[in-house]
C-alpha positions in Angstrom: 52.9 -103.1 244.1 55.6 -100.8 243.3 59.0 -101.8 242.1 62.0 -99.1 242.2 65.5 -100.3 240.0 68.3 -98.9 240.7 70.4 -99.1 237.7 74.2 -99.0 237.6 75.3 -99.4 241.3 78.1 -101.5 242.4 79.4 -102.2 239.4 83.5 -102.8 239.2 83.7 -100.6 242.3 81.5 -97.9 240.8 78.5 -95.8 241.9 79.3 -97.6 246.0 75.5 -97.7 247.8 75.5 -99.9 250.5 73.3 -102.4 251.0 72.5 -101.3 254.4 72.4 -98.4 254.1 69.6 -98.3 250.8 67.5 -100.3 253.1 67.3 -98.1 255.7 66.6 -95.5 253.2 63.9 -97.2 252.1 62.6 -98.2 255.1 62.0 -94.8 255.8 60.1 -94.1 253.0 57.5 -96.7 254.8 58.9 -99.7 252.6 57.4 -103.1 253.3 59.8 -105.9 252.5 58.2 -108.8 253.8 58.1 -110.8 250.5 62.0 -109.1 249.5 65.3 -111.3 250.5 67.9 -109.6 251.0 69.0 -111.2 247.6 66.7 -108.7 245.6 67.9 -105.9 247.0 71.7 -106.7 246.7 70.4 -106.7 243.1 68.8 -103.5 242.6 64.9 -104.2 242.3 63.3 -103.6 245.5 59.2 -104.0 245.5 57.7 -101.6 247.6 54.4 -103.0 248.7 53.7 -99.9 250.8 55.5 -96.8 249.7 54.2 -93.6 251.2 55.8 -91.3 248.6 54.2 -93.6 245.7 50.4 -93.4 246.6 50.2 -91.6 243.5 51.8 -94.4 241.7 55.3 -92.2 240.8 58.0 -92.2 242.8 60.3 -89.8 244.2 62.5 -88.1 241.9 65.5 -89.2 244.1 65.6 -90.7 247.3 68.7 -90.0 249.9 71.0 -93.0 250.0 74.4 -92.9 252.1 74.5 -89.0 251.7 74.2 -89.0 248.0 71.1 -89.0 245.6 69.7 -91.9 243.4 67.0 -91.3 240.8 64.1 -93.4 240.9 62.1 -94.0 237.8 58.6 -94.6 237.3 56.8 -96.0 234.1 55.7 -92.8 232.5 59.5 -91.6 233.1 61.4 -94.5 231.0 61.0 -92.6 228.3 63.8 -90.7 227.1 64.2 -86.7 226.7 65.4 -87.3 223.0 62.6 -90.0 222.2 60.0 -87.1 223.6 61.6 -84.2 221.9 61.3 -86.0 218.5 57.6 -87.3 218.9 56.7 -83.8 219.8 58.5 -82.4 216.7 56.4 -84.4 215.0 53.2 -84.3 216.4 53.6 -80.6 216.6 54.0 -80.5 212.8 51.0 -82.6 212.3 48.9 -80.6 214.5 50.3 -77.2 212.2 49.0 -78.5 209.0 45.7 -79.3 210.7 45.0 -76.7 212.0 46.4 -74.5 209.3 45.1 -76.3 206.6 42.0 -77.4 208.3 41.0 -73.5 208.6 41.9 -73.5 204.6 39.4 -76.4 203.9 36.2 -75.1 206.1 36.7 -71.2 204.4 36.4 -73.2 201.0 33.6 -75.6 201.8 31.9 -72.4 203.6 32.2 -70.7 200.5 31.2 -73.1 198.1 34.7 -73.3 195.9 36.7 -76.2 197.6 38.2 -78.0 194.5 41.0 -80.5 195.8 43.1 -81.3 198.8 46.4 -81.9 197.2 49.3 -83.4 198.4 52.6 -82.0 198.3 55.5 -84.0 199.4 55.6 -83.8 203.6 52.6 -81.5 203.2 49.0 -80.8 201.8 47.4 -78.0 200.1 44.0 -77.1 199.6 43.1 -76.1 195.9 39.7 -73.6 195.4 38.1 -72.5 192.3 39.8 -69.5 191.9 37.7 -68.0 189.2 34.6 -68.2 191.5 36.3 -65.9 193.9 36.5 -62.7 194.0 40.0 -60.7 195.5 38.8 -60.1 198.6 37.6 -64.0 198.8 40.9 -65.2 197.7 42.8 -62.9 200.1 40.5 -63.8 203.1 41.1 -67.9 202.0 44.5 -67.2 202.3 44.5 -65.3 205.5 42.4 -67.8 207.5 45.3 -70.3 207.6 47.4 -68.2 209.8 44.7 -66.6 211.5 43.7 -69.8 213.1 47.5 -70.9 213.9 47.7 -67.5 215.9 44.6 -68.6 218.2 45.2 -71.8 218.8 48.7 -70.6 219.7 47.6 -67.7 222.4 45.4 -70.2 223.8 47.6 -72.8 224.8 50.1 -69.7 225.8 47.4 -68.8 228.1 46.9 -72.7 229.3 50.5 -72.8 229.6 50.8 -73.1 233.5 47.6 -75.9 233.6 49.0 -77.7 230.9 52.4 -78.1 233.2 50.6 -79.0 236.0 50.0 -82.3 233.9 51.9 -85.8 235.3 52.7 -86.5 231.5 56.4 -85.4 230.4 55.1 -86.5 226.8 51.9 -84.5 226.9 53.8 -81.2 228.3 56.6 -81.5 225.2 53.7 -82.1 222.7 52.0 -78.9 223.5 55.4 -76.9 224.0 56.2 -77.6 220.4 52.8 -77.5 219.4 52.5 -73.9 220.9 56.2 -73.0 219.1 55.2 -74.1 215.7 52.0 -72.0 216.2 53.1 -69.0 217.0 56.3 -68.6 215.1 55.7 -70.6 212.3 53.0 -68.2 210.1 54.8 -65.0 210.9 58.4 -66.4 209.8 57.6 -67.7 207.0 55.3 -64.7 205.5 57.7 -62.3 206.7 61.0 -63.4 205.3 60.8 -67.5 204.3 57.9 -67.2 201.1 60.3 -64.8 199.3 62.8 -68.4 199.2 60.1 -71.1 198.6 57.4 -69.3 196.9 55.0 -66.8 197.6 52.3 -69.1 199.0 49.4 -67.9 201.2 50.9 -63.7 200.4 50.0 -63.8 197.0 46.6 -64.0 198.4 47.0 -61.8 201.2 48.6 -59.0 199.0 45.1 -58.8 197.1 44.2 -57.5 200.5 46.9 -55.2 201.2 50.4 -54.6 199.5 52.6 -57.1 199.7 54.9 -54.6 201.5 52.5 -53.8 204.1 51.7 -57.5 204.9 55.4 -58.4 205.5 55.8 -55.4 207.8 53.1 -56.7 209.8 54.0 -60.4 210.0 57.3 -59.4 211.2 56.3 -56.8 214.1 54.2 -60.5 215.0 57.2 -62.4 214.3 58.5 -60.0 217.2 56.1 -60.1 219.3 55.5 -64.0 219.3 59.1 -64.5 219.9 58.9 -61.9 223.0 55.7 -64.1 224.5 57.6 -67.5 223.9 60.7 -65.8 225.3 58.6 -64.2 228.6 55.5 -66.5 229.1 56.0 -70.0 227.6 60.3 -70.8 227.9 60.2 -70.2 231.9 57.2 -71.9 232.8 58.1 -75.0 230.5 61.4 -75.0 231.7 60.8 -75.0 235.5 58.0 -77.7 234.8 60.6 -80.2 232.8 63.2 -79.7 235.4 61.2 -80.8 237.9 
């Protein structure tokens, strides 16, 4: 059983759909409305017992009514654009500091210096025995972070097309921000953000290279990973969410 509401027609002489005419519309979609008075329509829930375009159990994006165009909605669409932008946000920076963080943690335990995962207000930090490392050590440890945020992020940019062939809107908008805070995040802030917050992961990198040298290079991948969002990821995702 399928049920399709129409929200917000007929009211105070508003949004006019005509009885009739919806349920010839509907009929033509291969609507069965042997258990649906007349009553239930007038009202704007319609069960569709046998809906053609709903085998899949969605429905239509809009269906033709009276030569005008009312959205349907199915359950995984209630959901609003905002509601999905802001439980991607944060999933997104959840899946950052795991994966970021994460890469941190198995360089340390690999090595034999892991000391403390500490927290630090919305975010974590993993502590190492420094004065078991050597420079090279330390600068690899603080290397790996970003290293690993760049993979996971030119996978999914790979992925991007099958991941938008997925049904869920929710899905798609995690992995688009997921794929964001990936590729951008690393590069921005070693480039130009530690200088404001703290040196970070570059004081570790800079025992591998000057500091100089290092920024440079985040920022030509600053550039680039804004010119493969801008090409390869912002189309595809925006054609998929329009749909």
């Amino acid at each position: 059983m399928h049920i399709a509401l129409l929200w917000g027609i007929n009211i105070s002489g508003k949004n006019k759909v005509p009885m009739a005419n919806l349920k010839k519309s509907f009929e033509a979609l291969g609507w069965s409305h042997r258990h649906a008075p007349l009553a239930d329509i007038a009202g704007g829930t319609i069960p569709c017992e046998h809906l053609r375009c709903a085998v899949s159990g969605v429905l239509p994006p809009c269906i033709p009514v009276f030569g005008r165009k009312i959205k349907t909605f199915s359950g995984g669409q209630i959901m609003s654009k905002r509601t999905r932008q802001y439980i991607a946000i944060l999933a997104a920076l959840a899946a950052y500091y795991l994966v970021h963080e994460g890469a941190h943690l198995l360089y340390a335990l690999l090595t034999g210096v892991f000391k403390q995962i500490r927290l630090m207000g919305l975010g974590v930090q993993i502590d190492v025995c420094a004065e078991r490392m050597t420079d090279t050590q330390l600068g690899i440890f603080c290397l790996v972070g970003a290293l690993a945020t760049f993979c996971v992020g030119y996978l999914l940019t790979a992925l991007a097309k099958n991941i938008c062939c997925a049904q869920s809107k929710l899905l798609r908008a995690v992995l688009y921000y997921i794929t964001i805070a990936f590729l951008l995040l690393d590069p921005l802030y070693l480039s130009v953000l530690y200088g404001f917050f703290g040196g970070g992961d570059m004081n570790g990198i800079a025992l591998l290279c000057p500091e100089w040298a290092a920024r440079c290079l985040f920022g030509v991948l600053l550039l680039i990973n804004s010119l493969v969002f801008w090409k390869r990821i912002l189309p595809v995702y925006q054609q998929s969410f329009s749909e």
